[in-house]
MMTF fields as JSON, N, C-alpha, C and O atoms, coordinates in Angstrom:
{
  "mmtfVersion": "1.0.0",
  "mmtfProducer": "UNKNOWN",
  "numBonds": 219,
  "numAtoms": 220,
  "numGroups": 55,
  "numChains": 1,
  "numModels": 1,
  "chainsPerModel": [1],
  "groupsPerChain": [55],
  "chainIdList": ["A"],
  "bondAtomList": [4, 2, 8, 6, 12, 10, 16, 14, 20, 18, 24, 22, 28, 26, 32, 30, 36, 34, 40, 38, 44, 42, 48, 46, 52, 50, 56, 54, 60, 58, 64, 62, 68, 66, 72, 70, 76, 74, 80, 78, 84, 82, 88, 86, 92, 90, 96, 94, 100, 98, 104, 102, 108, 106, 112, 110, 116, 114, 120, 118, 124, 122, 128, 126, 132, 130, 136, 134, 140, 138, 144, 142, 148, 146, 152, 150, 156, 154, 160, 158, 164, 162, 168, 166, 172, 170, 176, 174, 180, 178, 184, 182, 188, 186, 192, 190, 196, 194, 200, 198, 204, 202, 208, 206, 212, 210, 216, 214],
  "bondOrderList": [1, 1, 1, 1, 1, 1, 1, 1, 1, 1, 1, 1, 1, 1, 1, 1, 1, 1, 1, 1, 1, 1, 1, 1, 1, 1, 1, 1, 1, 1, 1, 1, 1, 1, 1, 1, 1, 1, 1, 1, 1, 1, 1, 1, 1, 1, 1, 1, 1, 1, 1, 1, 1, 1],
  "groupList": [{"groupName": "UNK", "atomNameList": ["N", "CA", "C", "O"], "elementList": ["N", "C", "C", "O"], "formalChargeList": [0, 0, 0, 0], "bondAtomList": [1, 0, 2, 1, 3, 2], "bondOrderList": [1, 1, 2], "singleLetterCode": "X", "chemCompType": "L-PEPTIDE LINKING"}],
  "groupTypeList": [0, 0, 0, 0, 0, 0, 0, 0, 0, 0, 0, 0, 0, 0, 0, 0, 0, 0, 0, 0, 0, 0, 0, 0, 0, 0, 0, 0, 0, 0, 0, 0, 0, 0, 0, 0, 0, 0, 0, 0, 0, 0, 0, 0, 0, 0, 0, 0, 0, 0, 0, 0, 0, 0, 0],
  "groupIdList": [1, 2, 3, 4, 5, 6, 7, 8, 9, 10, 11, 12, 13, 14, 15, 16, 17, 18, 19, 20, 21, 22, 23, 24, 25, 26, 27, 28, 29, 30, 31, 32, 33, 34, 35, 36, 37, 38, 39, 40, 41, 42, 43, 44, 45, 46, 47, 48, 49, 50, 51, 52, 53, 54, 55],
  "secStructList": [7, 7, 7, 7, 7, 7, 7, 7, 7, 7, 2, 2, 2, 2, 2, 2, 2, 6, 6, 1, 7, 2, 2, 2, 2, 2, 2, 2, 2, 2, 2, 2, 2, 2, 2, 2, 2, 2, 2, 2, 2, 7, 7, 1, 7, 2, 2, 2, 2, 2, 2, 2, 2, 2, 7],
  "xCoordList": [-0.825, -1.644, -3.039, -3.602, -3.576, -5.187, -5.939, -5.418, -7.043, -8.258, -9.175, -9.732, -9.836, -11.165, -12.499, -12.758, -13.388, -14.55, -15.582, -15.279, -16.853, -17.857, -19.022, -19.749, -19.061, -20.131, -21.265, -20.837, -22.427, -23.194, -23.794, -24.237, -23.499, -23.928, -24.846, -24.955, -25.405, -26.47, -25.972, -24.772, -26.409, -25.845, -25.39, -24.734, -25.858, -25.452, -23.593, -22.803, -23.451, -22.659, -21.271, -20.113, -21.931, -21.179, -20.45, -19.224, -21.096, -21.172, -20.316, -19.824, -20.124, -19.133, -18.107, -17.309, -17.621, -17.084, -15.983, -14.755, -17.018, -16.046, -15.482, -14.645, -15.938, -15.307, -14.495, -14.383, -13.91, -12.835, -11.618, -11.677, -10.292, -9.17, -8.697, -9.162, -7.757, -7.827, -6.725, -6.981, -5.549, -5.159, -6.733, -7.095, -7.338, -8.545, -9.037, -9.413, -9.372, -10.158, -9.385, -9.993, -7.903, -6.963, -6.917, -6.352, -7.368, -7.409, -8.39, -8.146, -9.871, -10.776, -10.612, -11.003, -10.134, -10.448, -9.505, -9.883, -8.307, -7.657, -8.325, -8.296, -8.995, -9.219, -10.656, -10.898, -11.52, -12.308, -12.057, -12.655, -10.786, -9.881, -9.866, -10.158, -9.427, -8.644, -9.867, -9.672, -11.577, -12.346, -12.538, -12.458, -12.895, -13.932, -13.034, -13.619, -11.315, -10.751, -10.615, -10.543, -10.607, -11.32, -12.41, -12.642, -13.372, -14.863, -14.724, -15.075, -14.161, -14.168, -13.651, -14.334, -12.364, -11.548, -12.67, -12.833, -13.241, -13.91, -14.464, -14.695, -15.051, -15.998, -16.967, -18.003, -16.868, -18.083, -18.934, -18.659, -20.027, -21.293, -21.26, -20.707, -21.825, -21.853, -22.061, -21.279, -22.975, -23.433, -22.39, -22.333, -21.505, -20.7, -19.683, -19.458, -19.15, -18.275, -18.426, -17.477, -19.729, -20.077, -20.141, -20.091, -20.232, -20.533, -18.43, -18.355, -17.697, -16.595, -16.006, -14.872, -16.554, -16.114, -16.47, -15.732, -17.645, -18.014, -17.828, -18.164, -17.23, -16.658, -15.316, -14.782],
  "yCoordList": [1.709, 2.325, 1.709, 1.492, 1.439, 1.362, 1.904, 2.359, 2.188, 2.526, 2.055, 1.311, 2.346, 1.483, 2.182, 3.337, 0.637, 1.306, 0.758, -0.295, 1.013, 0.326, -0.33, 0.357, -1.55, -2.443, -2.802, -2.777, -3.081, -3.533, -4.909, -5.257, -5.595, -6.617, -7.146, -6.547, -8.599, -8.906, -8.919, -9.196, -8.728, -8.655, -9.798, -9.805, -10.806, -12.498, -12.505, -12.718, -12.142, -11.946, -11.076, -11.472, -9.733, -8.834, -9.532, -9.49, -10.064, -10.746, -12.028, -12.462, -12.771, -13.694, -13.276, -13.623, -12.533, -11.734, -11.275, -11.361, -10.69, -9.969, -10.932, -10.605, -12.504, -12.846, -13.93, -14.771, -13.824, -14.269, -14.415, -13.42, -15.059, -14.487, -13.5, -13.343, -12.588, -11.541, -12.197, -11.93, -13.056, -13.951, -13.991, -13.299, -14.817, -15.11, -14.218, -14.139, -13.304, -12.001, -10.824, -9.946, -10.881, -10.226, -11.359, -10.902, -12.575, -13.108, -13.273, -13.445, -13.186, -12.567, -11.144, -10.829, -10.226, -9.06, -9.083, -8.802, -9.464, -9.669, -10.379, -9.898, -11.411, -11.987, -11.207, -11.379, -10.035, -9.544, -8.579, -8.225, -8.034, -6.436, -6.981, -6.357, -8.446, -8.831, -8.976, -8.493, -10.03, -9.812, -8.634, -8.512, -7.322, -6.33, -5.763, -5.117, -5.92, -5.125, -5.318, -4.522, -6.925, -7.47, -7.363, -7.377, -7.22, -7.282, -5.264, -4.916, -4.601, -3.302, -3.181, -2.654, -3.709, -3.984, -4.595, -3.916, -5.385, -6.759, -6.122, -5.055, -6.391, -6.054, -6.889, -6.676, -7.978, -9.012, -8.402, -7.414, -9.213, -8.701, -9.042, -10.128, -8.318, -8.859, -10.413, -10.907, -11.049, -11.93, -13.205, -14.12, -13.13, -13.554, -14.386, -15.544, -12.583, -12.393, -13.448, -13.915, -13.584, -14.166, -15.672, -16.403, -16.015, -17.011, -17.771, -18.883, -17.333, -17.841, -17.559, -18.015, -16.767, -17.081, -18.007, -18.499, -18.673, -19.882, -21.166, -22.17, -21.131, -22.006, -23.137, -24.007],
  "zCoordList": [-10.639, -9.621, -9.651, -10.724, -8.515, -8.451, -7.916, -6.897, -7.988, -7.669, -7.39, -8.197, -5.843, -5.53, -6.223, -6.562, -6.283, -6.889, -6.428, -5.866, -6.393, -5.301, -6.298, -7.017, -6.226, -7.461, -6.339, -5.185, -6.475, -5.297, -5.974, -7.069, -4.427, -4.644, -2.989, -1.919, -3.479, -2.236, -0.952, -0.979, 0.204, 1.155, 1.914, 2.956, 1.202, 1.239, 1.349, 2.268, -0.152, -1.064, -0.188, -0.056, 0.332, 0.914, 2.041, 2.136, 2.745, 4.462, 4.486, 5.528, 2.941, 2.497, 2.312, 3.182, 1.4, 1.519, 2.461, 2.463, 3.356, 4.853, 5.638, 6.479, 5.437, 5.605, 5.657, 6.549, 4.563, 3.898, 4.53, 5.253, 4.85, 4.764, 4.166, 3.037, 4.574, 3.497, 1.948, 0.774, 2.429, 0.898, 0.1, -0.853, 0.682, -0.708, -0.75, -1.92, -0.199, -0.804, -1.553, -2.166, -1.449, -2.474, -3.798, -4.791, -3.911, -4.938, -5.968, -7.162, -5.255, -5.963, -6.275, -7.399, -5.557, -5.88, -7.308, -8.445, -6.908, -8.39, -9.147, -10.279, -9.082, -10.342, -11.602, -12.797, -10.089, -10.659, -11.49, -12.507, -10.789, -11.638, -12.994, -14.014, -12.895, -14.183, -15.556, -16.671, -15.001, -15.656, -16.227, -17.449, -15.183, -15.665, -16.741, -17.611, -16.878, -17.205, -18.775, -19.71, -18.665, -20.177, -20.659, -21.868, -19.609, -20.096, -21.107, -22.235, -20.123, -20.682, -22.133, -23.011, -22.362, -23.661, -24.603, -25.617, -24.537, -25.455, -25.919, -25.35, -27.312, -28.245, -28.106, -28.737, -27.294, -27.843, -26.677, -25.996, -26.605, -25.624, -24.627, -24.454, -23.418, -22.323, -21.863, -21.051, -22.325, -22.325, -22.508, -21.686, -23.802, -24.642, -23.345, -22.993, -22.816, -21.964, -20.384, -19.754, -20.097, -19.23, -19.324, -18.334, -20.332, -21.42, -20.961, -20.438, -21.13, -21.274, -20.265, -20.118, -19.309, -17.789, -17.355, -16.501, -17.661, -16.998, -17.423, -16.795, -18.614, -19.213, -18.458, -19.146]
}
């Protein structure tokens, strides 16, 4: 099951976003579920975490 949740971001950001195809924007949205969902699990630091996403 999922649940929506509302993060805010720039309105740059938002307006890109909207519009998207909706394929690529179900693929970010997955790929963000998938970060935060690790970032939540992780022990290491935020920072860390950000650190090896961009890797």
């Amino acid at each position: 099951m999922t649940k929506n949740i509302i993060i805010s971001v720039s309105s740059e950001t938002a307006s890109a976003f909207d519009n998207l195809l909706l394929e690529k924007r179900n693929k970010i949205q997955n790929f963000l579920s998938l970060q935060l969902e690790t970032a939540l699990k992780c022990k290491q630091s935020l920072l860390k975490i950000i650190v090896n996403i961009c890797e």
